[in-house]
C-alpha positions in Angstrom: 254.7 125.7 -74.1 252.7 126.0 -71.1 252.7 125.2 -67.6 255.2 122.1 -66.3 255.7 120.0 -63.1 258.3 117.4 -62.1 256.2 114.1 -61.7 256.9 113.2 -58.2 259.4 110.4 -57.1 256.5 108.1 -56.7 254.5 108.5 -60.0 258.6 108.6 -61.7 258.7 105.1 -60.7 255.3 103.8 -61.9 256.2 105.4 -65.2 260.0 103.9 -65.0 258.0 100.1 -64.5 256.6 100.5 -67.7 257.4 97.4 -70.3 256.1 95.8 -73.1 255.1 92.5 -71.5 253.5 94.8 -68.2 252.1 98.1 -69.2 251.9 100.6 -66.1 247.8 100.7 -66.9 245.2 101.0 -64.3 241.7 99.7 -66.6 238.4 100.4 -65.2 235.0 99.7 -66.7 231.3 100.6 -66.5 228.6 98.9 -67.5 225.0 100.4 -68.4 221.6 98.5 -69.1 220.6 101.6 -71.8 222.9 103.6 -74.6 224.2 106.4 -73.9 223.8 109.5 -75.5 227.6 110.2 -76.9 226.8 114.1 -77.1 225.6 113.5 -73.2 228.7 111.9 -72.1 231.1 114.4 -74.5 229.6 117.1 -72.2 230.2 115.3 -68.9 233.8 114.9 -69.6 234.5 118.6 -70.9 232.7 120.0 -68.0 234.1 117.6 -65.0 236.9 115.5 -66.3 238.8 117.9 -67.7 238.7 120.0 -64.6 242.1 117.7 -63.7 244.5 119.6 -65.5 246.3 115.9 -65.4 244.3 115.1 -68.6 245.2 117.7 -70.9 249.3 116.9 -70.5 251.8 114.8 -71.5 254.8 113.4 -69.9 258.2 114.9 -70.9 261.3 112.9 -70.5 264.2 115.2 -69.7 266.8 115.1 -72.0 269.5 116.4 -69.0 271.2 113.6 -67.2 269.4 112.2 -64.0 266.4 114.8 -64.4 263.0 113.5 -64.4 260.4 113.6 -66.5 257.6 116.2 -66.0 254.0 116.8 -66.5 253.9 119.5 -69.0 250.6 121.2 -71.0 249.7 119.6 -74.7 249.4 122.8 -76.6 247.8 120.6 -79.0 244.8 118.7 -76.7 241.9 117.5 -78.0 239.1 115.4 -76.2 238.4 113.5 -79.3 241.8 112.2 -79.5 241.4 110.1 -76.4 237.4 109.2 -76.6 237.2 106.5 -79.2 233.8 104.6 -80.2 233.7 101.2 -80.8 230.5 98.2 -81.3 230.9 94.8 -80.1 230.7 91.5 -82.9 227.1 90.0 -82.3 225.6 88.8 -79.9 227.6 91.5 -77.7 227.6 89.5 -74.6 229.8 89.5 -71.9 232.4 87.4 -73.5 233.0 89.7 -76.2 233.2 92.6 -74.1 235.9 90.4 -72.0 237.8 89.7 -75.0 237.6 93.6 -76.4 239.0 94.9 -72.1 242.1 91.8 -73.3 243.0 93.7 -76.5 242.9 96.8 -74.7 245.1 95.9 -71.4 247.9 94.6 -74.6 248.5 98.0 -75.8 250.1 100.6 -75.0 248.9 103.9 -74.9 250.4 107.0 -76.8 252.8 108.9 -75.1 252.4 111.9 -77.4 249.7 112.9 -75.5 248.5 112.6 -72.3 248.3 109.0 -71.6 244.7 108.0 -71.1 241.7 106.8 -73.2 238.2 106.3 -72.6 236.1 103.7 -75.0 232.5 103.9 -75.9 231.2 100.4 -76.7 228.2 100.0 -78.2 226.2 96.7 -78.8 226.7 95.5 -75.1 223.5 93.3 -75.1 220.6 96.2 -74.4 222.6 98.8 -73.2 226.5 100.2 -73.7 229.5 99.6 -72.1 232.4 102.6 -71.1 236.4 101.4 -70.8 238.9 104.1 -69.3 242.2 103.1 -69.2 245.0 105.7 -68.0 248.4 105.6 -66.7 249.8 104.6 -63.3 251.5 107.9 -63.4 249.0 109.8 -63.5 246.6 107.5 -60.5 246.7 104.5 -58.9 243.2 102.6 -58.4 242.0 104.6 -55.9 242.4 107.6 -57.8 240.3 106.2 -60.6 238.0 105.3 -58.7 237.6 108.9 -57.4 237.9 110.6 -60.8 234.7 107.9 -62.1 233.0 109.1 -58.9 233.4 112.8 -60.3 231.3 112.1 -63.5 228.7 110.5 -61.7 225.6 112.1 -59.5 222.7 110.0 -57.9 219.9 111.1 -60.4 219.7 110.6 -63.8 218.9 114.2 -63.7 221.9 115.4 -61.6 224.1 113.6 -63.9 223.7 115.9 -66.4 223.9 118.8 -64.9 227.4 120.3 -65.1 228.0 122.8 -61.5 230.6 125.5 -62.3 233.4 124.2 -60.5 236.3 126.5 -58.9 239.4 125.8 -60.5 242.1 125.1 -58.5 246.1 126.2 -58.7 247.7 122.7 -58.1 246.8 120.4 -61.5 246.4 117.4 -59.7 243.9 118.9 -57.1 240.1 117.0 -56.2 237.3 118.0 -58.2 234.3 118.0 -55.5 231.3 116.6 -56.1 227.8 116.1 -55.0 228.8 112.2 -55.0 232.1 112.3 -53.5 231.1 113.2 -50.0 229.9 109.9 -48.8 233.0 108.0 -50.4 235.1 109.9 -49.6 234.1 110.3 -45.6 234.0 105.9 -45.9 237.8 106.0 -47.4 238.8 108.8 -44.6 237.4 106.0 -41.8 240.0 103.8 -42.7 243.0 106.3 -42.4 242.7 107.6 -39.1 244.3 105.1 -37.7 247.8 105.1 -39.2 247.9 108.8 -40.6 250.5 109.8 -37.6 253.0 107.7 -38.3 253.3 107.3 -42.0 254.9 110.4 -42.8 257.8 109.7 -40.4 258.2 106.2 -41.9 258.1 107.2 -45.4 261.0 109.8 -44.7 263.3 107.4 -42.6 262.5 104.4 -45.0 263.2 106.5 -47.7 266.7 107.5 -46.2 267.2 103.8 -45.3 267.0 102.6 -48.8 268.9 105.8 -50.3 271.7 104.6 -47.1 272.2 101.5 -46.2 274.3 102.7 -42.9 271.2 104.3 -41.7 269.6 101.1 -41.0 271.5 100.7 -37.7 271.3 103.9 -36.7 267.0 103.6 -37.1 267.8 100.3 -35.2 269.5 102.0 -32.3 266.2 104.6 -32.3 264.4 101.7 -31.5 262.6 101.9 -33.8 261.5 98.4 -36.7 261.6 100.6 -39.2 265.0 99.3 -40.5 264.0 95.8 -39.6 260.6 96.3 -41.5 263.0 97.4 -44.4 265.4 94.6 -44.4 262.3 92.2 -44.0 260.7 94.0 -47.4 264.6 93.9 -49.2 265.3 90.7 -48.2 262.3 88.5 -47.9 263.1 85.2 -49.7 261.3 84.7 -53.5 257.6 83.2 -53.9 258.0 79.2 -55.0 257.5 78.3 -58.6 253.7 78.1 -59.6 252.3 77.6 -62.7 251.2 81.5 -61.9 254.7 82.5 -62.5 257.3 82.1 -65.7 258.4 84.1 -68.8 255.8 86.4 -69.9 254.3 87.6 -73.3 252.3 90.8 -74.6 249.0 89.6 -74.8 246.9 89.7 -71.6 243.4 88.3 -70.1 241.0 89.8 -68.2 237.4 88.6 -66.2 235.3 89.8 -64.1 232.3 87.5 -61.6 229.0 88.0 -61.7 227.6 90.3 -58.6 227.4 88.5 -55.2 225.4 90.0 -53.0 227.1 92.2 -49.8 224.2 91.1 -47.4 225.3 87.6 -48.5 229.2 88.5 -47.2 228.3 90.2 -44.5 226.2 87.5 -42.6 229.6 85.1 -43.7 231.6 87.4 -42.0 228.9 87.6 -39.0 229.1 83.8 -38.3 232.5 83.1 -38.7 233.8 86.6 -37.0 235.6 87.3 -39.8 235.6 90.7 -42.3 234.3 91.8 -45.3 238.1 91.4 -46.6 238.6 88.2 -44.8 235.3 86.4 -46.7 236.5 87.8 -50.2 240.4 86.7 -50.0 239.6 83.6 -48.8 237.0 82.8 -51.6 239.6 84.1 -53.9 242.4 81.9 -52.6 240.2 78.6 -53.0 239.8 79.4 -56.4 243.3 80.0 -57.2 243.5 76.6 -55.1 241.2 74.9 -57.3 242.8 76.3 -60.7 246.0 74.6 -59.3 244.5 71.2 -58.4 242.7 71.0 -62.2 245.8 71.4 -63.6 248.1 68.6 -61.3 249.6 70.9 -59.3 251.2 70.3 -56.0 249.0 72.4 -53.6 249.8 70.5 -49.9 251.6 73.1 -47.5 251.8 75.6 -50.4 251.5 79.5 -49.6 252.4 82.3 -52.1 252.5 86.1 -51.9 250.1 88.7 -53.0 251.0 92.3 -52.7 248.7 94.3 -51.5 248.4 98.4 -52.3 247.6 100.1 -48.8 245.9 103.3 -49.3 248.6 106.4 -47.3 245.9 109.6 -48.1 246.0 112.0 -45.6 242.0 112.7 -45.5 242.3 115.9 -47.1 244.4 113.7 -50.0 241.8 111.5 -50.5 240.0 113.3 -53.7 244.0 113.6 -55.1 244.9 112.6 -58.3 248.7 110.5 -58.2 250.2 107.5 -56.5 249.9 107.4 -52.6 250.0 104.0 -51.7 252.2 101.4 -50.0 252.7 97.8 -50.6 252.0 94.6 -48.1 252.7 91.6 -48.8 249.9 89.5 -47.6 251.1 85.3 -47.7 248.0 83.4 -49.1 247.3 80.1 -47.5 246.4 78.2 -50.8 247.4 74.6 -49.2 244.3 74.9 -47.0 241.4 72.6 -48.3 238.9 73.3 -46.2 236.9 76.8 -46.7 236.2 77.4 -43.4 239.8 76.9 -42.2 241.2 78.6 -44.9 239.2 81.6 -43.9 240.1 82.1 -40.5 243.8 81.5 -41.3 243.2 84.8 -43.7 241.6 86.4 -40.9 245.1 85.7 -38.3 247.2 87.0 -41.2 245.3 89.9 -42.5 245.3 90.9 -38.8 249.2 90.7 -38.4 249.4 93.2 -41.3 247.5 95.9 -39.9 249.7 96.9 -37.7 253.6 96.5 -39.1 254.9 99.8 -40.9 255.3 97.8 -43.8 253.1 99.5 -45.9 254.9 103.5 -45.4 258.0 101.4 -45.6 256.9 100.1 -49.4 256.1 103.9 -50.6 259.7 105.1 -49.3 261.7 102.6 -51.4 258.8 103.7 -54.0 260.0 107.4 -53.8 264.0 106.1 -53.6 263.6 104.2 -56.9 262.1 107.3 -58.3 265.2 109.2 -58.0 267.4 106.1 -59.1 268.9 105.7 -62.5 267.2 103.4 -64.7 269.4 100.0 -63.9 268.5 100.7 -60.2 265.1 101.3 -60.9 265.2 97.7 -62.6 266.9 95.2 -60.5 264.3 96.9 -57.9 261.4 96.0 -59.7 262.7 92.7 -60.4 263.1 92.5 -56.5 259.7 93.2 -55.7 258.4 90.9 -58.2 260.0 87.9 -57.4 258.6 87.9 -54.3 255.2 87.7 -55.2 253.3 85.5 -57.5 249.8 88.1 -57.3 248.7 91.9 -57.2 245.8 92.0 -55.2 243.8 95.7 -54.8 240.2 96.2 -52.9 238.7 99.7 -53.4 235.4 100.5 -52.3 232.1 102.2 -53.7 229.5 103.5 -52.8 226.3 101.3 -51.2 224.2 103.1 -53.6 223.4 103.3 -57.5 225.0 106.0 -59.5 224.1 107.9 -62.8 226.4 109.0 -65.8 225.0 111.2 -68.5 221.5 110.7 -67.6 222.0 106.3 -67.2 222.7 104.5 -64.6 225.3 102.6 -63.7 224.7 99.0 -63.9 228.3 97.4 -62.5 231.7 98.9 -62.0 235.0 97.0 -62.2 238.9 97.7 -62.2 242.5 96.0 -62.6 245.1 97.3 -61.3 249.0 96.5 -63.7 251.2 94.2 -62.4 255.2 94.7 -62.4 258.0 93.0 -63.2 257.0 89.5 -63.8 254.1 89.2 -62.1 251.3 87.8 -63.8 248.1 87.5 -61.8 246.6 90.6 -61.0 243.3 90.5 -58.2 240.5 93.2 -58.3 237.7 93.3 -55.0 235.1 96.0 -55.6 231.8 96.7 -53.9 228.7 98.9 -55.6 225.4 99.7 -54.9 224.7 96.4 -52.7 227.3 94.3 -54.5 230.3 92.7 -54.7 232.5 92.0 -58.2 235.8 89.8 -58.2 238.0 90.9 -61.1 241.3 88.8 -62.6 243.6 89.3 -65.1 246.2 87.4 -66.1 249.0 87.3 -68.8 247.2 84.9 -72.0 250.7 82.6 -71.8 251.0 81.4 -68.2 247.3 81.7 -67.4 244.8 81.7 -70.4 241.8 80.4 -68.9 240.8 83.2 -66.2 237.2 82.5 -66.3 238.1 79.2 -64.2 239.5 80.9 -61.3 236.3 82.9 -60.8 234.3 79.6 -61.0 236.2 78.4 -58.7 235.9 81.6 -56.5 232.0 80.9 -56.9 232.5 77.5 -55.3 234.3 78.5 -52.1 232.2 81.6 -51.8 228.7 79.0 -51.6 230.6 76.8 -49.2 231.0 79.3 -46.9 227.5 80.5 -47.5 226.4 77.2 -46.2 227.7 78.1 -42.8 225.1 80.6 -42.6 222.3 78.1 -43.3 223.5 75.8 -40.8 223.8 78.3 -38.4 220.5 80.4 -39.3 218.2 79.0 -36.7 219.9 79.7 -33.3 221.8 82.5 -34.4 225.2 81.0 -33.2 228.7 81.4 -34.5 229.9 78.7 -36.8 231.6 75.7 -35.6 233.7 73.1 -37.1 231.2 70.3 -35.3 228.2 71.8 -37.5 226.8 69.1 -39.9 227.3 70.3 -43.7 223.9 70.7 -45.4 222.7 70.0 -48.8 223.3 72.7 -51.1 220.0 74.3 -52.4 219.8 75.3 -56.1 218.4 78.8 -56.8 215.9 79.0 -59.5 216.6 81.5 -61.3 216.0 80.6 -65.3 218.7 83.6 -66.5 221.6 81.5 -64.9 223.6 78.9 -66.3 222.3 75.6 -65.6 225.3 74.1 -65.1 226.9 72.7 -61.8 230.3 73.6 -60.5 232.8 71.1 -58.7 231.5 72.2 -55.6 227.9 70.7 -56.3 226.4 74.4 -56.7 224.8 75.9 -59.5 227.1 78.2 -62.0 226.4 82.0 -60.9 227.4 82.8 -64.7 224.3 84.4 -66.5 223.6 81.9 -69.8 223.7 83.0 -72.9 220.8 84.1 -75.1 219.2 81.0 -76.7 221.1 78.7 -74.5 220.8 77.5 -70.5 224.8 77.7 -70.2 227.0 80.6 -69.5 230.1 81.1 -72.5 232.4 79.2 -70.3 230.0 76.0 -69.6 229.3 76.4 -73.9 232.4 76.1 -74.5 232.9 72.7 -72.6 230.4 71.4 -74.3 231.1 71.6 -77.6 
């Protein structure tokens, strides 16, 4: 039968979150400007995918009571059971390939075997489009991230070249990589800080949760581990949005256009914000504006958005698996203006970089793995009622990439949502560019494409603070006259004009000056 191994508490929980309405998929996608060769990308993945063992088993469900489920060999693997080709309906634009990522985040994969798939699409305007989608058992979205980063090499020429690797004991080991060294030293920068304390919170949070009575005795440690816990357990539920309700099967999914990271980085210069800071805020006007179009009550209003908090140790960082926390990160949606609404982000997203909130997540995590399946439940139903998003940021690399001899012309991810949750919020930054990603359940929020025009909006009104600002080089001001936006003439965007009174950052369609959404009003 093979080699097995328990999953661990953590990934047991992800896989115990699974149902019908919220499939436990991470979805990522890569876009390329040429075909690809299919024989070219077959060899790729024999000769560096399948050097994580993870992708050549299955999960087993124990049939003893209370045991868990294990990774265990599929005796009967074979790649071309989980590499499927597919062509996009004419004219293969961006909308189709939007509709064909939907389909794909509504159904499930096959259990029988190990539970990924990767999709070839072909007819993606010039060039060819890849979808992966595997389960949140076997990697969260950093993970995938890291396993994309393994096919790839920074020539055409390195990328299809296949270096011998070493093959290592434990199945859910790193594959290294010529690419992986920057990345991964840019993801180890942002650990150091907090890697002494998260195993110790993780084990007493973990006991907590398994314990109630050893709340107090954490308390009298003085330690706020225990009140970090009961803040987590007992936080009150998000209000009622039009974001949250009864959800269905079918699911929605967008991605922006590329904004520029010099753009966000002189935002974040003038207002003495962050990278992060610039992005959320953006994102929250749009989510802002989605509610105002459809006579929603927005004055005061703040929701939640749980955030996944990278715990990697740095020599975990090329690890396949789930080791994340949680955050719950309050979004101040009520806030009208841009500029206010980003430095109320920036005083939040600051408060939640230090509170143990995060470790404290991944121990209730790894207590719900070991809990029977109503347990597992009612605490995934906790969790989700008191948020109304998922939000994940990941980062790339600052330069292009190459798979199977191409390169790589945009990268972009979703993260699952759980429970009833059914907004999910994807930040990721490649080669000199930022993406937004959404994706939303079809019956509580069909139209997805409006909250990244709306993201478009608030991300050019903060941009105008750099223009006002440009000349003496001073931080922004709330005194600072407002001026007149500028159109960019650039004849392959839309010509349409947002709310906002800037241009659509939507590339039109072929034969027409509008983008698919702008068409679509129209007609």
């Amino acid at each position: 039968m093979g080699k097995s191994e328990p999953l661990s508490n953590v990934d047991a929980a992800w896989l115990g979150m699974e149902t019908p309405t919220n499939l436990m998929m991470v979805t990522g996608i890569l876009t390329f400007k040429e075909p690809l060769n299919v024989s070219d990308i077959q060899n790729v993945l024999n000769k560096r995918l399948l050097k994580f063992d993870r992708f050549k088993q299955r999960i087993i469900q124990s049939k003893l009571p209370f045991a868990a489920p294990y990774w265990q060999d599929d005796p009967t693997f074979n790649i071309n059971a989980h590499v499927h080709r597919l062509a996009l309906p004419t004219p293969g634009d961006q909308k189709a390939l939007q509709e064909l990522v939907s389909d794909l985040m509504s159904t499930p994969l096959d259990f029988t075997k190990s539970p990924w798939q990767m999709h070839i699409i072909e007819n993606y305007g010039k060039g060819c489009a890849l979808i992966v989608r595997l389960h949140h058992a076997i990697a969260d979205g950093m993970a995938l991230i890291y396993v994309l980063l393994s096919l790839t090499d920074m020539t055409p020429e390195a990328s299809l070249h296949h270096p011998e690797v070493e093959k290592t004991a434990e199945p859910s080991h790193s594959l290294p990589g010529g690419m992986l060294g920057a990345w991964i030293q840019q993801t180890a920068n942002t650990l150091r800080t907090s890697r002494r304390i998260t195993q110790r919170i993780v084990q007493e949070s973990t006991a907590a949760v398994r314990e109630p009575s050893r709340l107090s005795d954490l308390a009298a440690k003085g330690t706020d581990i225990a009140l970090t816990t009961g803040r987590v357990v007992f936080r009150s539920p998000d209000p009622p949005t039009i974001f949250r309700g009864k959800l269905t099967v079918a699911k929605r999914a967008t991605w922006s256009q590329p904004l520029r990271l010099k753009d966000v980085k002189a935002i974040k210069k003038i207002t003495g914000t962050t990278i992060n800071d610039v992005l959320i805020a953006a994102m929250v006007g749009g989510l802002r504006s989605y509610l105002v179009g459809r006579g929603e009550e927005v004055e005061g209003l703040n929701f939640r958005a749980v955030v996944p908090v990278n715990l990697r140790k740095e020599h975990e960082i090329g690890t396949l698996g789930n080791k994340f926390g949680l955050v719950y990160l309050s979004l101040p949606v009520g806030i009208a203006d841009p500029f206010d609404r980003l430095q109320e982000v920036h005083r939040r997203m600051n408060q939640l970089k230090n509170t143990p909130e995060a470790a404290v997540a991944i121990g209730i995590l790894n207590a719900m793995g070991m809990s029977p399946m109503e347990v597992r439940s009612q605490s995934v139903s906790m969790f989700a009622n008191k948020a109304t998003a998922v939000m994940t940021n990941v980062p790339g690399l600052p330069i292009p990439l190459y798979l199977a001899g191409k390169q790589i012309d945009q990268i972009m991810f979703w993260a699952p949502q759980a429970g009833g949750v059914a907004l999910g919020i994807s930040i990721l930054s490649y080669a000199g560019k930022v993406y937004l990603g959404i994706n939303t359940d079809a019956g509580l929020i069909p139209d997805p494409d409006t909250i990244i025009e709306g993201f478009y909006s608030e991300f050019d009104a903060l941009l105008d603070l750099v223009e006002q600002v440009k000349p003496t080089k001073a931080k922004f001001t709330k005194k600072t006259k407002k001026p007149v936006k500028q159109q960019q003439d650039d004849p392959d965007r839309c010509h349409a004009v947002t709310q906002s009174g800037s241009r659509c950052r939507n590339r039109s369609l072929d034969h027409s000056h509008y983008c698919h959404i702008h068409t679509e009003r129209k007609n």
